[in-house]
N, C-alpha and C positions, 0 to 999 in steps of 0.2 A: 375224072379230072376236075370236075367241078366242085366236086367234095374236098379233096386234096388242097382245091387252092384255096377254098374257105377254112381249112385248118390252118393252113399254113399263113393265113390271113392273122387267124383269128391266135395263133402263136406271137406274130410279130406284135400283136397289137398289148398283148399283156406281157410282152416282152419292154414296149416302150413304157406301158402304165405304170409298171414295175420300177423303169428306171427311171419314170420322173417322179413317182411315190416316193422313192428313196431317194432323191435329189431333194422335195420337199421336206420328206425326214431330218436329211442330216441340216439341213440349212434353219429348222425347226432347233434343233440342236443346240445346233452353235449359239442363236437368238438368246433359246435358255438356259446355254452356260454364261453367259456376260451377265445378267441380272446376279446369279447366287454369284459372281466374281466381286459383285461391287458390294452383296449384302455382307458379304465377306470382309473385304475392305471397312464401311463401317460399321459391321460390330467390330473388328480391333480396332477401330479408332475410339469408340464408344468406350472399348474396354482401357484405353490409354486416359480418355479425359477421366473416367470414374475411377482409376489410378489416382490423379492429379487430385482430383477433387476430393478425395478419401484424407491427403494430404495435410489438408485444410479444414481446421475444425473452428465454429466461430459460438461461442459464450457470450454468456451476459446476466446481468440480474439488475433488477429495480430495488428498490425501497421507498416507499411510500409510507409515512407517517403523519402523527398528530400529537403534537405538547401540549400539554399544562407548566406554566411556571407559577413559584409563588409570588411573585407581583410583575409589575410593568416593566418593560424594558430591559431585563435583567442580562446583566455581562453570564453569556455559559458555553461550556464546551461541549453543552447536548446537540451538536450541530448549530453553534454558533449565539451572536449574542440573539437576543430578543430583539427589534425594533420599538423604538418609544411608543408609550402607550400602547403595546399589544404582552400580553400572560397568555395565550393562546394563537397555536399556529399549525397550518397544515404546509407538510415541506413533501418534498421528492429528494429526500438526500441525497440518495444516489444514483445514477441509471446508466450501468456500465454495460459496454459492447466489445466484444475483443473477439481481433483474428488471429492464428496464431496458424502461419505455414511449417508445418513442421517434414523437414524433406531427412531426417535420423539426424544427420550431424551436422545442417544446417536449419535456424530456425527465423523465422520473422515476424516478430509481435506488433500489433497497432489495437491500442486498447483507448476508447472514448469514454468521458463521465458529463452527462446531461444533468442539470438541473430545472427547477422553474429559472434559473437567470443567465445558465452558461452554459458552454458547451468547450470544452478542454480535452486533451492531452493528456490520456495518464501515463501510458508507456507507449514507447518508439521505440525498436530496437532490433540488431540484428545478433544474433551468436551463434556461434561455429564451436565444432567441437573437434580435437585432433581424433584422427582415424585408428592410432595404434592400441592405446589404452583407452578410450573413451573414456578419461577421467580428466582432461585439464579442455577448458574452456572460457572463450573469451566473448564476452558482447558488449556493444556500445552502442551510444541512444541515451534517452530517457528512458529511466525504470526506476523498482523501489531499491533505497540503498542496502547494503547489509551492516546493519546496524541493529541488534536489539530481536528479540522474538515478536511486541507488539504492533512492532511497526510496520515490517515489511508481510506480515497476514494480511491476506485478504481481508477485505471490511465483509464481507457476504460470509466469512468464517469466524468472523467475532460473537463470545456469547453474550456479549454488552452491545449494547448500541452503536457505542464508538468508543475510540482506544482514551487511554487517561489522560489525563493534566499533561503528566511528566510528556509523554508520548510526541503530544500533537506540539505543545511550546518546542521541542527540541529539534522534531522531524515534523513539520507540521504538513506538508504532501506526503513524505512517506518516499518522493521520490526524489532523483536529481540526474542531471545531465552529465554523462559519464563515458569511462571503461572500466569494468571489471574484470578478474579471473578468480575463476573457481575450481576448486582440484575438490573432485569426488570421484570414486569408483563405482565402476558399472553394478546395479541392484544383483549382478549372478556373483560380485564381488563378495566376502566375507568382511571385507573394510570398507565397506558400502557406510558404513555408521559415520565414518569419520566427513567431516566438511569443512573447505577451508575458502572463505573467498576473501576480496581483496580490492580495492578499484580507488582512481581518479576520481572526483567530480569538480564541477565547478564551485560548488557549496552556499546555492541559491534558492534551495529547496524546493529546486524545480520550477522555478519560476522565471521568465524572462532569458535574456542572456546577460552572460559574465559582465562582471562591473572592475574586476581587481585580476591582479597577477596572480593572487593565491587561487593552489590549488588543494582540494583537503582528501586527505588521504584515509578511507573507512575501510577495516577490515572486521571477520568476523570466522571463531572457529567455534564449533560444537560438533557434540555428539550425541548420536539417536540409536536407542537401543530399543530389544524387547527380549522379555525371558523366554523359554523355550517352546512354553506353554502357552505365549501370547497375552497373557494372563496382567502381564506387567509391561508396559512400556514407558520409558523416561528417553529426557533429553536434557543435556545443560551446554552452557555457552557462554563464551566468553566476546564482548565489542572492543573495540579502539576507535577514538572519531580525535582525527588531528588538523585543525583547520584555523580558517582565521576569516577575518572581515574588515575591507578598508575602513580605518579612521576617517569621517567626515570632518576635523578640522585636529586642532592642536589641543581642545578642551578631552582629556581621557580621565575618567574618574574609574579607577581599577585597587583601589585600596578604600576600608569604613577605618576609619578612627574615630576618635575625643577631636572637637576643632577647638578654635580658642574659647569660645563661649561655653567648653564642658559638657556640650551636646555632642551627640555620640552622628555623623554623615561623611559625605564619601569626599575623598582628601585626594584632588585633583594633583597626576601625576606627571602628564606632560604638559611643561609650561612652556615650551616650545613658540615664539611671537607668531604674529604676522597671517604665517601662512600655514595649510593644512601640513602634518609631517609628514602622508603618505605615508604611515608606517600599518603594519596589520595587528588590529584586535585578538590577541588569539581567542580559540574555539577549541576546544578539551573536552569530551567528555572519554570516561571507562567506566563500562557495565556488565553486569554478569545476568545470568537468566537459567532459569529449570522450570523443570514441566514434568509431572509422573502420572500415571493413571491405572487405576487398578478396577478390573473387570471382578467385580462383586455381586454374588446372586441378585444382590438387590438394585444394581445398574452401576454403570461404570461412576467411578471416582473421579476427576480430575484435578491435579493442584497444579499453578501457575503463578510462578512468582521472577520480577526482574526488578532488578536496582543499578541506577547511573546517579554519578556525581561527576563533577568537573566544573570547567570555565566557560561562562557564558559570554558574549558579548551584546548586547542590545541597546537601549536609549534610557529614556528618566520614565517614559509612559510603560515600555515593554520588555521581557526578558527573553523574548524570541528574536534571532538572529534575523539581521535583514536579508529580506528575498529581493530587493532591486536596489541600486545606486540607494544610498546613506542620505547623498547632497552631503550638508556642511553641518547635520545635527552633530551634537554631542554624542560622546560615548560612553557609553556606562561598563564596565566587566565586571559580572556577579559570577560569587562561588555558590553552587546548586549543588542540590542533590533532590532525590525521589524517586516513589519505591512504586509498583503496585503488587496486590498478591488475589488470585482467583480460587474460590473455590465454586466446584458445578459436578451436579449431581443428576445423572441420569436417573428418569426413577421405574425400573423393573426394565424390562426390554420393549417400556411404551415410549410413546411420539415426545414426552412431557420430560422438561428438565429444566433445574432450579441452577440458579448464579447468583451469588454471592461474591462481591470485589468491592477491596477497600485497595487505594489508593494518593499518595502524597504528592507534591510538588513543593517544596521550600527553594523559591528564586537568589536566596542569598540567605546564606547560613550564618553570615558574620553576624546579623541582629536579627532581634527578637522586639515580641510586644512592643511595651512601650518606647524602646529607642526607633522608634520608625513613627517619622512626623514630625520629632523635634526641630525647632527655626534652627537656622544657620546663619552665621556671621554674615554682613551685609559683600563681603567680596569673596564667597564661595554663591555656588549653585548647583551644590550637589547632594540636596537634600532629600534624605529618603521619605520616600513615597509611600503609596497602595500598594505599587509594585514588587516591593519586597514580602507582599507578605506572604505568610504560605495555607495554603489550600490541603484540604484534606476531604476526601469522597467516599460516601458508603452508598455502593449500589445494591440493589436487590432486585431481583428479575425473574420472568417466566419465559421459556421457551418450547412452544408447541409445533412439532413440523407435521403441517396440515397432511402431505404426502413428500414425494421428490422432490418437489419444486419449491413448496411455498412453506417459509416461516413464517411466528405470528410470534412476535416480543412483546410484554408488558413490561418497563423497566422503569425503576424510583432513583432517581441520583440526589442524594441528601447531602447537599455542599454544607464543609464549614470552613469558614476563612481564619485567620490568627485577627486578632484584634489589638485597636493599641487608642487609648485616650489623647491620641491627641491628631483623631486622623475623625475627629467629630462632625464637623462640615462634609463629610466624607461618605458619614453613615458607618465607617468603621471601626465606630466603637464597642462595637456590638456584632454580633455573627447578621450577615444579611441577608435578607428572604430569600433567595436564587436558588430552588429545589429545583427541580424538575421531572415530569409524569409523561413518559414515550410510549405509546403505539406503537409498533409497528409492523408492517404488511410487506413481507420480502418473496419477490420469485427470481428464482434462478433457473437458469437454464443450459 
């Protein structure tokens, strides 16, 4: 009996062990299913932000260089005039930062440019793209306008240091505060080549806010092609830029004649009394543009050539439009034109390639030489100036890309201006020293 009841003891007992083991078990369990429930939880939340953030891609590049000019103080477009008394300079041209959300058919750009002295706004903007054809799109903001092949490239994709004469006097940001629409077809398209855009701005060159009612209306079509082979690709294009700029007062000098004294200056059209007419300056330009390159054993080919002419409106000192309020200066309207053309030469399938670009600006085609300068009757004041006269540029360049990131430019700008004997006080009687010798030290990223 004794036996019996120690089994039967000893049954119950791993009978209970048994089921608090298995109570400790499952409760063991449960403990460690709620941990892998929440690792669970966030990896998809991990894999939702790294979604997001894939979305999101942010660029940039510096430039960093160092001039020589041929003397002091020199007026230039190698990144602006000289300061008095300095022929040599170290800048930071440019140091751009840009975020660009891109979620397929909506997108949102914020792009910043650093200097040693500023820090700006280069593009702001938001665009959407219709869902059906993925071909017509609209954005609005700050950006660069479509106008021209030179203009709206990147400066980190230029094989010059900076864009020409003609370029920066016309579009001198590159950018303005606008709406655009663009009709292009999706790249799986066959009419992927063709481009059509089209936009509002306020026509301030990106500068400040609006000062006039006018609004100037820039379009732009081309076409981008390549043989089958790859072997050849071209592009050509066509601008329209239709705009204007408030009159600061009743004085508009927009015609050159003979005045009475037989000298050849600008023959003020609205005599309008008193008070400003509020009427608009117009602003005209049309330009055409191509671009072809041809993939040659011995490195690729490039040629790039654009030409605009039209209506300027500026002052008696400048032929670039104003970017803020006029106030009550005078008005000048010059007939322009100006060309530039690139050759660049890749050389074998190394790092090394040569540039070669001549380009022109003529701010006013009605005169030449010597009729620029001559006095003017004592009840005009429309006498032409330096302003008028026209620029011509022969550059010559090296371009070495260290790896992916870093370029390294040596670039020569050989300025020569028109001249005229009677702009002698001036210094412009004679072509004047203003060359310039650029460094420079580019990373992109």
């Amino acid at each position: 009996m004794k036996l019996k009841k120690n089994l039967l003891l000893t049954l119950m007992a791993t009978i209970v062990f048994t089921g608090l083991s298995f109570t400790k078990l499952s409760a063991q369990d449960a403990q460690e299913e709620a941990p892998i429930d929440t690792i669970a939880r966030s990896i998809h939340k991990l894999q939702d932000d790294f979604a997001a953030f894939k979305k999101l891609k942010v660029s940039g590049y510096i430039q960093a260089q160092f001039q020589v000019a041929d003397s002091n103080g020199v007026p230039s477009f190698a990144g602006g005039n000289f300061s008095t008394n300095v022929d040599k300079r170290f800048l930071v041209r440019r140091g751009r930062i840009k975020f660009n959300y891109d979620n397929r058919l909506t997108q949102y750009i914020l792009q910043f440019d650093a200097n040693q002295t500023e820090i700006r706004t280069k593009e702001a903007y938001v665009k959407i793209t219709e869902p059906w054809l993925e071909a017509v799109s609209l954005q609005m903001g700050i950006f660069d306008v479509p106008f021209g092949f030179e203009a709206p490239q990147s400066s980190s994709a230029l094989e010059s240091p900076e864009r020409g004469r003609m370029s920066q006097t016309l579009l001198p940001n590159e950018n303005d505060l606008g709406a655009m629409v663009t009709f292009q077809m999706p790249k799986t398209s066959k009419f992927n080549f063709l481009k059509f855009e089209a936009g509002v701005f306020n026509g301030t060159n990106g500068k400040g806010s609006d000062f006039d009612y006018q609004k100037d209306f820039i379009s732009r079509l081309s076409v981008s092609k390549a043989s089958k082979s790859e072997k050849v690709k071209y592009g050509i294009g066509v601008s329209y830029y239709d705009g204007g700029i408030r009159q600061g007062n009743n004085k508009v000098y927009d015609e050159v004649g003979v005045l009475s004294n037989g000298n050849t200056g600008f023959i003020m059209k609205d005599t309008s009394l008193g008070k400003p007419s509020g009427k608009m300056a117009r602003r005209n330009y049309m330009g055409a543009d191509a671009q072809v390159s041809f993939d040659f054993p011995f490195g690729i080919t490039t040629l790039k050539a654009e030409y605009i002419q039209g209506v300027q409106p500026g002052t008696a000192s400048t032929s670039t439009s104003a970017g803020s309020d006029p106030g009550t200066v005078d008005t000048y309207v010059r007939n322009f034109n100006g060309a530039y053309f690139y050759y660049i030469q890749n050389i074998f399938q190394t790092k090394h390639q040569i540039v070669v670009k001549y380009d022109w600006y003529d701010p006013n085609t009605k005169v030449s030489g010597d009729q620029i300068g001559k006095s003017v009757p004592a009840t005009y004041s429309g006498q032409l100036t330096k302003t008028e006269l026209k620029y011509t540029t022969l550059g010559i360049g090296y371009n070495y890309k260290w790896d992916n990131n870093v370029k390294i430019t040596l670039y020569y700008d050989m300025v020569t201006n028109e001249k005229s004997v009677n702009l002698t006080s001036k210094g412009y009687w004679k072509d004047i020293p203003d060359n310039v010798f650029t460094v420079r030290f580019q990373y992109k990223f």
